[in-house]
C-alpha positions as CSV (number, residue, x, y, z in Angstrom):
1,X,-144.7,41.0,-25.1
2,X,-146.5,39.4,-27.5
3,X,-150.5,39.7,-27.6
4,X,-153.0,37.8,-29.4
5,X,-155.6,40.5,-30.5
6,X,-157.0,40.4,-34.1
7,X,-158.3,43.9,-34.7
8,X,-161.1,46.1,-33.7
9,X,-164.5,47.1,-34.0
10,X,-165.4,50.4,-31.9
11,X,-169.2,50.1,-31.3
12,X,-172.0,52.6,-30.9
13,X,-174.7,52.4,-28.5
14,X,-177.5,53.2,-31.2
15,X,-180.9,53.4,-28.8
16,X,-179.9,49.8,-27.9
17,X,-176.8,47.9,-27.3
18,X,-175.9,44.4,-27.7
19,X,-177.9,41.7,-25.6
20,X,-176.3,38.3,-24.8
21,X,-179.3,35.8,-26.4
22,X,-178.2,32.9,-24.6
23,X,-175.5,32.4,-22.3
24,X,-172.7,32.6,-23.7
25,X,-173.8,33.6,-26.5
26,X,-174.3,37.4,-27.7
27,X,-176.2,38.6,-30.4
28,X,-175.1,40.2,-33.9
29,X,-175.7,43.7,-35.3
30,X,-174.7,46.0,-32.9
31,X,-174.5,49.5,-35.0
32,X,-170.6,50.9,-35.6
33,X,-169.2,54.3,-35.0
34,X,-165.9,55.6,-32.8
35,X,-166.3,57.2,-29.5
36,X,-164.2,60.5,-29.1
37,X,-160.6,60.6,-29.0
38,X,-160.1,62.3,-25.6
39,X,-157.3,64.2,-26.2
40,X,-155.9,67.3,-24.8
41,X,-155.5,70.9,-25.6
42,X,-152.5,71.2,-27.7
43,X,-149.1,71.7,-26.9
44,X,-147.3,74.7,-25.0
45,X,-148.2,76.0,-21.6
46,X,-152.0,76.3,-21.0
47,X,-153.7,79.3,-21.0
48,X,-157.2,78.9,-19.4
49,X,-158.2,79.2,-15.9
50,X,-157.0,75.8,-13.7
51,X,-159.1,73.0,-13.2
52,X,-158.9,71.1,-9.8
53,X,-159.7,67.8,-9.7
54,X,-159.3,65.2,-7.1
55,X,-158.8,61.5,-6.4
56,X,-158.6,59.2,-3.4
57,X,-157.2,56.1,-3.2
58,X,-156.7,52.6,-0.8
59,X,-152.8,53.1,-1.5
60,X,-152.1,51.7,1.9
61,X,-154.0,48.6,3.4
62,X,-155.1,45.6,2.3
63,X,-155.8,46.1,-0.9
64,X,-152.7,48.2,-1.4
65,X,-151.6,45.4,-3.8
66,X,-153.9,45.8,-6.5
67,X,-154.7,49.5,-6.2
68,X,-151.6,51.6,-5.5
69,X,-150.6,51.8,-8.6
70,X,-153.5,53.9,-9.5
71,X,-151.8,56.8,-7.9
72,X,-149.0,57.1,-9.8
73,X,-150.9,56.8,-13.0
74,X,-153.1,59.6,-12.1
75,X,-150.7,61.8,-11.2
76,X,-148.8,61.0,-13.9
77,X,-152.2,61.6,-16.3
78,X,-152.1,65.2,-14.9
79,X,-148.5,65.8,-15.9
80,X,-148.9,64.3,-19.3
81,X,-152.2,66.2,-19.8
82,X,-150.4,70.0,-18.3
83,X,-147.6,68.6,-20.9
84,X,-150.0,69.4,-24.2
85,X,-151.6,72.5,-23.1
86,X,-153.9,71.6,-20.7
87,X,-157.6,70.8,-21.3
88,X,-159.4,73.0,-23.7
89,X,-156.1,75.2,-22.1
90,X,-156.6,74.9,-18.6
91,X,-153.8,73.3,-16.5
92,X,-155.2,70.8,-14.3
93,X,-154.1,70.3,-10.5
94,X,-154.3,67.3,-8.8
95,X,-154.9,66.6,-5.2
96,X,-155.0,63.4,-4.1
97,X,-155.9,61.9,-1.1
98,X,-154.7,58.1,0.5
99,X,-157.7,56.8,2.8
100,X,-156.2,53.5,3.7
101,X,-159.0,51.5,2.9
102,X,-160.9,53.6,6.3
103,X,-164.1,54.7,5.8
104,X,-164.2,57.5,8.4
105,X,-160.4,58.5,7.1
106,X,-162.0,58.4,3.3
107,X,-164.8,59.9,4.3
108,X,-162.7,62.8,5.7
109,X,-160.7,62.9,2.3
110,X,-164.0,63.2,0.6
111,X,-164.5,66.3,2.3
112,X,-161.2,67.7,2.2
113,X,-161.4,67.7,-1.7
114,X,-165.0,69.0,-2.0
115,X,-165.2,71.7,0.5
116,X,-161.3,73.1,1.1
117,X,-159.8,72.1,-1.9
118,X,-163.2,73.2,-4.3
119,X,-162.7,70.6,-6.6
120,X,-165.0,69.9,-9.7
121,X,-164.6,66.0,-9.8
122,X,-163.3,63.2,-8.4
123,X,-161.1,61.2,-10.9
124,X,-159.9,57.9,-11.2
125,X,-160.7,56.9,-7.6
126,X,-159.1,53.9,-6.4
127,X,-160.8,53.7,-3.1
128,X,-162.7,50.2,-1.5
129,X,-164.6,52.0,1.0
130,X,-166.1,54.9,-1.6
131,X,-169.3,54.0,-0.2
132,X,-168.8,56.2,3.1
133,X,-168.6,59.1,0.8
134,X,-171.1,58.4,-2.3
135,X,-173.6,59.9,-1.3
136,X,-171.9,63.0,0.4
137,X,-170.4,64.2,-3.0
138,X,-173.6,63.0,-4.9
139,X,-175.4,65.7,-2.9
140,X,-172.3,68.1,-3.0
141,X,-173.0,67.8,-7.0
142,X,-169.4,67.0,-7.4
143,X,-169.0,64.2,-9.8
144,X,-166.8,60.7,-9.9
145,X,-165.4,60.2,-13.6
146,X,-164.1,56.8,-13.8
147,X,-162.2,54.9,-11.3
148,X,-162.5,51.4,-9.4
149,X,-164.3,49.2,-11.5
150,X,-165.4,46.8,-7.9
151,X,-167.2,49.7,-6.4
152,X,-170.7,49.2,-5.8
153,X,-171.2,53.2,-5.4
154,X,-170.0,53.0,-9.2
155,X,-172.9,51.3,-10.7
156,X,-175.8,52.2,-7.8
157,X,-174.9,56.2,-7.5
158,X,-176.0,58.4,-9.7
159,X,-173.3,60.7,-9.4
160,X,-170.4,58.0,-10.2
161,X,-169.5,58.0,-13.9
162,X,-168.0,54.2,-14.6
163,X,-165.9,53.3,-17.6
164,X,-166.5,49.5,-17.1
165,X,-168.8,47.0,-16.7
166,X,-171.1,46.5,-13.7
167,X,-170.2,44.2,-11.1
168,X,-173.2,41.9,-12.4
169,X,-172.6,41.8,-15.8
170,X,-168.7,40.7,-14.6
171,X,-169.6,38.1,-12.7
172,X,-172.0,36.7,-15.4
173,X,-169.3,36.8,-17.9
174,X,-167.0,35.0,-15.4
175,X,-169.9,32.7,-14.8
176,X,-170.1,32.2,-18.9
177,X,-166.7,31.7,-19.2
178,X,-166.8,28.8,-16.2
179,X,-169.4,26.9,-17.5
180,X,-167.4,26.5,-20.6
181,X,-164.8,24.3,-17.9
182,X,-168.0,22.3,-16.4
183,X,-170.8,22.8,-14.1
184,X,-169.2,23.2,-10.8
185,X,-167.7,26.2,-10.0
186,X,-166.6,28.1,-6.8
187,X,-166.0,31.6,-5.5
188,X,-163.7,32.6,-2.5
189,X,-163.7,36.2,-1.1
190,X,-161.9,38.3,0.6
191,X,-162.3,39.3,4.4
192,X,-160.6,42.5,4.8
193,X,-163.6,44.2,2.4
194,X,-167.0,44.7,2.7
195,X,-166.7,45.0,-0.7
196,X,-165.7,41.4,-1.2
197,X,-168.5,40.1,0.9
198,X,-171.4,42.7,-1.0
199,X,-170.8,40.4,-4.2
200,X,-171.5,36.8,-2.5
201,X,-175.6,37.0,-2.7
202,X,-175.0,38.7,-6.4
203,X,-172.9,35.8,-7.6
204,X,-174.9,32.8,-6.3
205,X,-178.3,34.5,-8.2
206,X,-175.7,34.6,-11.4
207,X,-174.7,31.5,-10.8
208,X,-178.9,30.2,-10.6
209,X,-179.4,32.1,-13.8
210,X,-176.6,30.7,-16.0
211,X,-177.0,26.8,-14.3
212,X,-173.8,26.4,-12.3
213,X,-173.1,25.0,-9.2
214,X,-170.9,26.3,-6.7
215,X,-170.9,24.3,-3.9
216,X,-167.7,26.2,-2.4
217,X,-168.4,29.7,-0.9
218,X,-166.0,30.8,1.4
219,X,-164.2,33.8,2.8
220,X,-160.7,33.7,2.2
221,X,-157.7,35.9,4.5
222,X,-154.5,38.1,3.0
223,X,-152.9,36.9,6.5
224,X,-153.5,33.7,6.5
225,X,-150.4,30.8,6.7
226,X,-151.8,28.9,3.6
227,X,-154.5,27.7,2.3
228,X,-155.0,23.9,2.6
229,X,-158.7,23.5,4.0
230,X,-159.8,26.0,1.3
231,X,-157.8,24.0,-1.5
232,X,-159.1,20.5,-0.7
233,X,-162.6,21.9,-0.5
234,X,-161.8,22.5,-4.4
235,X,-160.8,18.8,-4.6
236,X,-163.4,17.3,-2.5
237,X,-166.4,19.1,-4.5
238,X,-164.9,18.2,-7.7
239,X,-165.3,22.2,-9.3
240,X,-163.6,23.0,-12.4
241,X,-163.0,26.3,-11.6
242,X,-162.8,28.7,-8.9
243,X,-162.9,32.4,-8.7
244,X,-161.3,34.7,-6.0
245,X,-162.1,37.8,-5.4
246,X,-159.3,39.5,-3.6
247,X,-156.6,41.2,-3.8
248,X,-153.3,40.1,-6.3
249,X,-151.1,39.2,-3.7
250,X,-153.8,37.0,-1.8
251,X,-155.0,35.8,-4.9
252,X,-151.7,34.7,-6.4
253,X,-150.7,33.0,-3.3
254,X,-154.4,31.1,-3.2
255,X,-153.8,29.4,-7.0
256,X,-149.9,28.5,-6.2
257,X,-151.0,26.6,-3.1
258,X,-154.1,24.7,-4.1
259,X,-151.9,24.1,-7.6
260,X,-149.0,22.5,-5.3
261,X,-152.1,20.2,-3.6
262,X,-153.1,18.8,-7.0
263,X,-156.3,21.0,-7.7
264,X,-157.3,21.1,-11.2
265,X,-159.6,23.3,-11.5
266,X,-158.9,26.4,-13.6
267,X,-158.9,29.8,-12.2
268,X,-161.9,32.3,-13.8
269,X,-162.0,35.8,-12.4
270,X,-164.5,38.5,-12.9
271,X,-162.2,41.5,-12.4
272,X,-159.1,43.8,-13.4
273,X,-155.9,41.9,-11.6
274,X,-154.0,40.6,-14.6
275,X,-150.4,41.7,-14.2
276,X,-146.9,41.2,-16.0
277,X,-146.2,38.7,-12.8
278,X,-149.2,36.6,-13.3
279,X,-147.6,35.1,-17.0
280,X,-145.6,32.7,-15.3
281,X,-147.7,32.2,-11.9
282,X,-147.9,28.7,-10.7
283,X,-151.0,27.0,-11.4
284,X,-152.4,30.2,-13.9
285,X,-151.7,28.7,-17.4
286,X,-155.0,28.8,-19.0
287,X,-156.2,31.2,-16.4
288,X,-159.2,33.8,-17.3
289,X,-159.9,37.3,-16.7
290,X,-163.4,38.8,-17.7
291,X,-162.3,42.5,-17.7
292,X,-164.5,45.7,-16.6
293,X,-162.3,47.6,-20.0
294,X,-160.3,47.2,-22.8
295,X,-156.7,45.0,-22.5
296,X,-154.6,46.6,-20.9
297,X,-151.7,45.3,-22.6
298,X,-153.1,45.6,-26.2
299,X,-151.9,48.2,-28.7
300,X,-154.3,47.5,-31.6
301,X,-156.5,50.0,-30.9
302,X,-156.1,54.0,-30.8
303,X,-157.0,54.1,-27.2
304,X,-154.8,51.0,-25.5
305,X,-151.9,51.9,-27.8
306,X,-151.8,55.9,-26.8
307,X,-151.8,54.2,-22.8
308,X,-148.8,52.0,-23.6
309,X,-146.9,55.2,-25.3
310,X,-147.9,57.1,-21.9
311,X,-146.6,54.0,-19.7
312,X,-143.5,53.9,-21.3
313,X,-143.1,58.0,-21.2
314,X,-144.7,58.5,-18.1
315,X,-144.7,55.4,-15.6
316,X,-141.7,53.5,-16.8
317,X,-141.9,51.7,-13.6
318,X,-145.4,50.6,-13.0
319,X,-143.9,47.2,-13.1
320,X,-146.4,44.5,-11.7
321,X,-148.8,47.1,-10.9
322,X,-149.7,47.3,-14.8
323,X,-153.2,45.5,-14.5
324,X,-156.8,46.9,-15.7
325,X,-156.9,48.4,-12.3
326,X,-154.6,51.0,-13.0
327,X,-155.6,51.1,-16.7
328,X,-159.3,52.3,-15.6
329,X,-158.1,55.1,-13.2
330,X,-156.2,56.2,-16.4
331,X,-159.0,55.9,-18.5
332,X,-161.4,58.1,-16.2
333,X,-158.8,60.8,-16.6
334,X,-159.2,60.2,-20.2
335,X,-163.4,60.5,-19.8
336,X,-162.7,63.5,-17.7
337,X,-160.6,65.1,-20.7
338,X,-164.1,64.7,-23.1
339,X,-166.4,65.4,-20.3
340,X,-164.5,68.8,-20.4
341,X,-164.1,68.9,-24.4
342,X,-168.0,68.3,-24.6
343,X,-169.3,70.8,-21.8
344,X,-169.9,74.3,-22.5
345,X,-167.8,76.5,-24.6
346,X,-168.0,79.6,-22.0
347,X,-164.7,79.0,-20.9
348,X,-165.6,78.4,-17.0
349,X,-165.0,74.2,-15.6
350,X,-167.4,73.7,-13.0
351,X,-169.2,70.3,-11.5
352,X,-171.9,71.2,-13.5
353,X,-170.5,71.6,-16.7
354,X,-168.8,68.9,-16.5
355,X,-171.7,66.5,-15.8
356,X,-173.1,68.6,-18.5
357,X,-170.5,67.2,-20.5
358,X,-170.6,63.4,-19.4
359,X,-174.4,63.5,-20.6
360,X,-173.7,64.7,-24.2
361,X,-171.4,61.4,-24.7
362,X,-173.2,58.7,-26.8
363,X,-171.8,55.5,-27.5
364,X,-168.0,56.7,-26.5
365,X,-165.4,54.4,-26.3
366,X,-162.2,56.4,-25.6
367,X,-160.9,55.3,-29.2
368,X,-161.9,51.9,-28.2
369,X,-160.8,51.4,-24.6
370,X,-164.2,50.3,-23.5
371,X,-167.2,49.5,-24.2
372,X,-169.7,52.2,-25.8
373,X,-170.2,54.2,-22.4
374,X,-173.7,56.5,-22.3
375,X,-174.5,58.2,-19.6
376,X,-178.7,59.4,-18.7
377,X,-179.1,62.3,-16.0
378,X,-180.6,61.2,-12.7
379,X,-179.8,57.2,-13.3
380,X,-176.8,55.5,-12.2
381,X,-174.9,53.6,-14.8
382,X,-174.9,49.8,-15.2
383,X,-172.9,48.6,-18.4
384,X,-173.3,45.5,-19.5
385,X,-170.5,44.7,-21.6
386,X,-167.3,43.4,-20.6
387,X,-163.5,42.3,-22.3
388,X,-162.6,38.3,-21.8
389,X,-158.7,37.6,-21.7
390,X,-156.4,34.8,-20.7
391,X,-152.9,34.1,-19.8
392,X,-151.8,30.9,-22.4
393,X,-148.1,29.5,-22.5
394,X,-147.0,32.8,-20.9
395,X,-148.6,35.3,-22.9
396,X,-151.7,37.6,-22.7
397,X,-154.5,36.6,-25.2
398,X,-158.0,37.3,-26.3
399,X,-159.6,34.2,-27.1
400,X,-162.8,35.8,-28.0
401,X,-161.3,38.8,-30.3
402,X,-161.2,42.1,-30.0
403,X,-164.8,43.1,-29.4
404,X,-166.4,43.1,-25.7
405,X,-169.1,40.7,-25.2
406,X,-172.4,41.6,-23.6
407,X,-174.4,40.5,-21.0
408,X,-178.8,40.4,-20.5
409,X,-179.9,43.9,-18.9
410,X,-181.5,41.8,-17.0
411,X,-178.3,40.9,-15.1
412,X,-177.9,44.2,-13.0
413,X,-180.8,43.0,-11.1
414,X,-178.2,41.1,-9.0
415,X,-176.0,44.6,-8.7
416,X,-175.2,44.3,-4.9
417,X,-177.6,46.8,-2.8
418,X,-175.5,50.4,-1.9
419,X,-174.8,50.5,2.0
């Protein structure tokens, strides 16, 4: 495949980190450094005591589309990670735990892991209803390294651990990137989630703050026939883009029919849904994607080309699954790996030392997967920076480069409220 991507720059948090000036625009001087590398404990069979982790995920339901491939690569992070030696030498176990997008069954799964399976984190999670458990493993002390990047837990719980961006700061950068088209924009969301509805109020205020117009709002169904009324709402309003929020099936099937009705506007997402089957997608060309991490394709940097090595070893058959979705589960295995590499040295993997560990990261990047991730006991974690890419003549670019751009602090005023 080939990729446009012209080097790196892994960035530092440094007491600040880089402020968009402007929109659009982001400011210079942000200071260097790498994050940690992440990786294991050497080869052989480990030798430590075993670490059980957990993960739950909406690999059934609607969203099964977009999220189920999260699974596999988090079962197959555990296998490659048992492979070298374990963690510091401890094996790890995985248990993991399909809620069906239910929040009683999730809820239930929650439970499961923290009280009969003991397990110090929750990692990776690919769940859209994490919100009827946040606050039962926040007070269990258990934490949630990594996982969904459109969680609203992730970015408003203190005890989730995110390796993207916020849900604000997305949405801004989608916003950014829209303007860039015009003026009028719109945004259609799903109705199987409450997630998908939590972000409508969000991304009209974003759309206030960076001047744009949306005069289409509307709720969009995975079961519905087609989509004409929805498409020549586009037409009628005149937008010059549109942004779904949904999942990839619904979405793909969206752009092809309001592309075979004659609607011009170009499709700007604030999310992780870029797949291999999306090169060649009807109506897609010049498509783009403002991403919570890293590429997911790229193998410029340390970090996205040690995932491609493990796809090809490990998943060989992720197939249209292979999106920043699955790349962020993936990734908060790999945060999960330094949390336990930067805890305490007294051999023992508990909850605690492993949030232990999440707070002694500064600036970390996982060799330049994501932007510089810090993490401040107490406070839930907003990033601000995010990753723009597009799909042009059938190939995955990055139009901007290689660094992530940032969004105003001020942004995550907007994050959607936790239930």
């Amino acid at each position: 495949m080939d990729v446009t991507w012209r080097g790196t720059r892994m960035w530092r948090r440094a007491g600040t980190i880089c402020l968009a000036a402007v929109v659009g625009a982001v400011l210079a001087g942000c200071g260097s450094g790498a994050g940690g590398t992440g990786s294991s404990g050497g080869s052989g069979a480990p030798t430590g005591s075993e670490i059980v982790v957990g993960y739950i995920g909406s690999v059934s339901g609607p969203s099964a589309s977009s999220l189920s491939g999260g699974t596999k690569v988090v079962e197959a992070w555990a296998k490659a990670v048992n492979d070298a030696g374990g963690i510091a030498g401890h094996k790890v176990r995985l248990v993991t735990k399909d809620d069906g997008a239910n929040p009683t069954k999730s809820l239930q799964s929650a439970k499961e892991l923290v009280e009969q399976e003991k397990v110090v984190a929750i990692v990776g999670e690919n769940s859209v209803v994490d919100a009827s458990w946040a606050k039962y493993v926040e007070a269990a002390g258990v934490p949630v390294v990594g996982g969904f990047p459109g969680s609203v837990s992730m970015y408003t719980n203190a005890g989730f651990f995110p390796v993207g961006t916020s849900s604000a700061a997305l949405q801004y950068g989608a916003l950014t990137q829209a303007k860039k088209l015009g003026n009028k924009g719109s945004f259609l969301y799903c109705a199987e989630s409450p997630i998908c509805a939590e972000t409508v109020a969000s991304v009209q205020s974003l759309a206030q703050v960076v001047a744009m117009e949306l005069p289409v709002v509307a709720k969009v169904s995975g079961s519905a026939p087609d989509y004409t009324a929805t498409c020549q709402s586009l037409k009628a309003e005149g937008v010059q883009s549109y942004n779904i929020g949904a999942a990839a099936a619904t979405t793909l099937r969206i752009v092809a029919n309001c592309n075979s009705q004659g609607v011009t506007a170009k499709f700007v997402v604030g999310g992780s849904n870029f797949a291999p089957n999306w090169l060649n997608g009807a109506g897609l060309d010049g498509a783009v994607q403002v991403s919570h991490v890293g590429p997911f394709f790229d193998t410029s940097t340390p970090g996205g080309k040690a995932y491609r090595e493990f796809l090809t070893k490990y998943v060989p058959d992720l197939g249209d699954q292979d999106s920043g979705i699955t790349y962020s589960s993936y990734l908060g295995g790999k945060l999960f790996e330094r949390a336990v590499e930067m805890g305490p040295k007294n051999g023992e993997v508990t909850a605690a030392s492993i949030k232990q560990g999440l707070y002694a990261l500064e600036g970390e990047t996982l060799q330049g997967s994501t932007a510089p991730l810090t993490y401040t006991q107490g406070k839930p974690t907003a990033n601000i920076c995010y990753f723009v890419m597009s799909i042009q003549g059938g190939k995955f670019t990055t139009p901007e480069g290689a660094q992530p751009q940032c969004a105003p602090e001020s942004v995550n005023q907007f994050l959607p409220k936790p239930a």
